[in-house]
N, C-alpha and C positions, 0 to 999 in steps of 0.2 A: 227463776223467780226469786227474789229477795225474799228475807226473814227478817224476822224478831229477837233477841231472846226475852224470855218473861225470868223478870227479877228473883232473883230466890231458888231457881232452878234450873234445869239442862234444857227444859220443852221451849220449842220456839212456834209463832205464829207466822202465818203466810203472809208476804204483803202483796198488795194488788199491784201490780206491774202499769195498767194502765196510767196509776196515779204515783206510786214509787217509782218508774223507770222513765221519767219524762225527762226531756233534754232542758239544760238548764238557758232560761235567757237573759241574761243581765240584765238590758234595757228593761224589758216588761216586770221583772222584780221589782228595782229601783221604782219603777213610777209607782207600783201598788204600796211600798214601803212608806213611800214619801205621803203619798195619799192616809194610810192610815193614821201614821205621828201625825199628821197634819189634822185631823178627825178629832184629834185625842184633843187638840187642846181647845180648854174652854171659849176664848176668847173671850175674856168679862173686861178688859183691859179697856181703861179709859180716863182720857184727860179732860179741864175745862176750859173751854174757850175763853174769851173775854168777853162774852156775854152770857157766862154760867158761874165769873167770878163774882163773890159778893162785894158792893161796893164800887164806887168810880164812877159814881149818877151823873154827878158835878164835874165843870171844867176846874182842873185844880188852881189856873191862875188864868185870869182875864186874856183874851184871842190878844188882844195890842198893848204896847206899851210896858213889857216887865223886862225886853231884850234876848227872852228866851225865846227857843222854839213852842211853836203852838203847841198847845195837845188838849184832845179830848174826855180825855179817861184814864187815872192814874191804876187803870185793869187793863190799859194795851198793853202786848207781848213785850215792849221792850221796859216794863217797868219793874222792878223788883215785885212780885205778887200780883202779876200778871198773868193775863192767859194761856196759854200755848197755842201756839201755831202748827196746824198739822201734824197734832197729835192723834195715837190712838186713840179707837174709837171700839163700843164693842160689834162684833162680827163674828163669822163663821167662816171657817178656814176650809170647813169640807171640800174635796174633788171628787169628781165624777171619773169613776172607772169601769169600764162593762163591766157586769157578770161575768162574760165569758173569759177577759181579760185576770179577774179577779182569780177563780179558779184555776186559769194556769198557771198563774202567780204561786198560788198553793201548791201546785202538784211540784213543780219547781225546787221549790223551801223543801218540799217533804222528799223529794229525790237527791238532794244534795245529802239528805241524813241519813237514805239509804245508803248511796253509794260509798261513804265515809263509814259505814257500819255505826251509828251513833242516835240507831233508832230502838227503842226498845218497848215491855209490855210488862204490866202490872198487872196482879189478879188483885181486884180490888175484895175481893171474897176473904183473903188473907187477913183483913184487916178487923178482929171482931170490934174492936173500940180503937180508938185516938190512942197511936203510940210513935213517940217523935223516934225513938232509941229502935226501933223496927223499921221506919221511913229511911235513917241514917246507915243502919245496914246494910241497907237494902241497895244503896247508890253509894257505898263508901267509895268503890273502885274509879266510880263518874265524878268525884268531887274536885275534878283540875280545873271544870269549870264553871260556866252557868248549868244549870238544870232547870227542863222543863218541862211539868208536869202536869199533863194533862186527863180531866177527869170528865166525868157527866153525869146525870143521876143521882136522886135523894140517897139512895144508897149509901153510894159511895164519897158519906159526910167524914166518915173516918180517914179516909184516904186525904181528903182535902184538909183536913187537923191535924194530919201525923206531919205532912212536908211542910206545909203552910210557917214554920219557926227556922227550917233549917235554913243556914244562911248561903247563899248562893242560889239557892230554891225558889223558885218559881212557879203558884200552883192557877193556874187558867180550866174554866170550864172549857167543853169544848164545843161551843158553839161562839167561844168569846176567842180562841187561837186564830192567832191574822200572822200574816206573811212576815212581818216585823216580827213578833215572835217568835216564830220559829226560829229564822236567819239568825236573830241573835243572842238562839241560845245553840251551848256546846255540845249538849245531849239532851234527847226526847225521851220523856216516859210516857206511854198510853195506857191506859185502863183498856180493857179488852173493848168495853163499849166504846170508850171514847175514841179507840182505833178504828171502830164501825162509823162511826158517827161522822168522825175528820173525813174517812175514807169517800163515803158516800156524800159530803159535799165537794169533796176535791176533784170526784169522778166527773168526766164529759157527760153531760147531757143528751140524751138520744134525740133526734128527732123526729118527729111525729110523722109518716107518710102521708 
């Protein structure tokens, strides 16, 4: 069974084998990863057509007789301050991923940090007020790379103020940690809760006789 260790001292936590010891799948990673970035963005992106530019009511020079090509509207695409042509519009990029898929995805991310040892745990009780210079100690060893630091709970507001400046730092609720973050960060910190929390979403589902 895989461990923990908790920041600041020798005691280490159990992790759930069901959800830490899952075999890792590229493919099904990749799609849940894509899916999330994909999620993340707004889509507000948006261009105007030539019938949402102001202007161009009029034919700019009579249909016969100037030697030019005709034209209707000095707001068709090819004119200087004109409309675009199949441009963005706004929309929504979400994909549709099971549940079930989703959660593998997870156990996945979080088995790759097991098996690299680059998973670890936070007593977030340690923290009686906001102290950045205590967060920083605390992951001096882990600062080669990203960090990510996961919490839950009004409680633990302190815990969320101490890491939240440090640079490389990374602080996500844990109902808000997706596959993408995990993957791309170099080390995990869990709050004891927030280890309960990730765990018991990442677990398989029973089902019901």
């Amino acid at each position: 069974m895989a461990d923990a260790r908790i920041l600041g001292g020798s005691k280490k936590v159990k992790l759930d084998d069901d959800v830490f010891g899952a075999e890792f799948n590229g493919p099904l990673v990749h799609e849940v990863v894509v899916a999330e970035l994909a999620a993340r963005r707004r889509g507000t992106h948006a261009t105007r057509t030539r019938g949402l530019v102001r202007g161009g009511g009029a034919k700019p020079w009579r249909q016969k007789g100037t030697g030019r090509a005709r034209q209707g509207s000095i707001r068709a695409p090819h004119f200087a301050g004109g409309g675009v042509v199949f441009g963005p519009h706004p929309r929504s990029y979400t994909v549709k991923v099971n549940r079930k898929a989703r959660r593998a995805a997870l156990r996945c991310a979080l088995s790759v940090h097991a098996d690299r040892g680059s998973v670890f745990a936070l007593d977030a009780g340690g923290f009686d007020a906001p102290s950045t210079k205590q967060a920083a100690d605390l992951i001096a060893d882990r600062r080669g790379g990203s960090v990510l630091v996961v919490v839950t709970g009004a409680d633990e507001v302190s815990v969320f103020k101490s890491f939240r400046n440090l640079a490389g730092v990374n602080v996500l609720a844990a109902d808000d940690c997706g596959v993408a973050d995990l993957i791309g960060a170099a080390s995990v910190v869990f709050s004891t809760d927030a280890l309960d929390a990730v765990t018991a979403r990442a677990r398989k589902k029973e089902v019901a006789a």
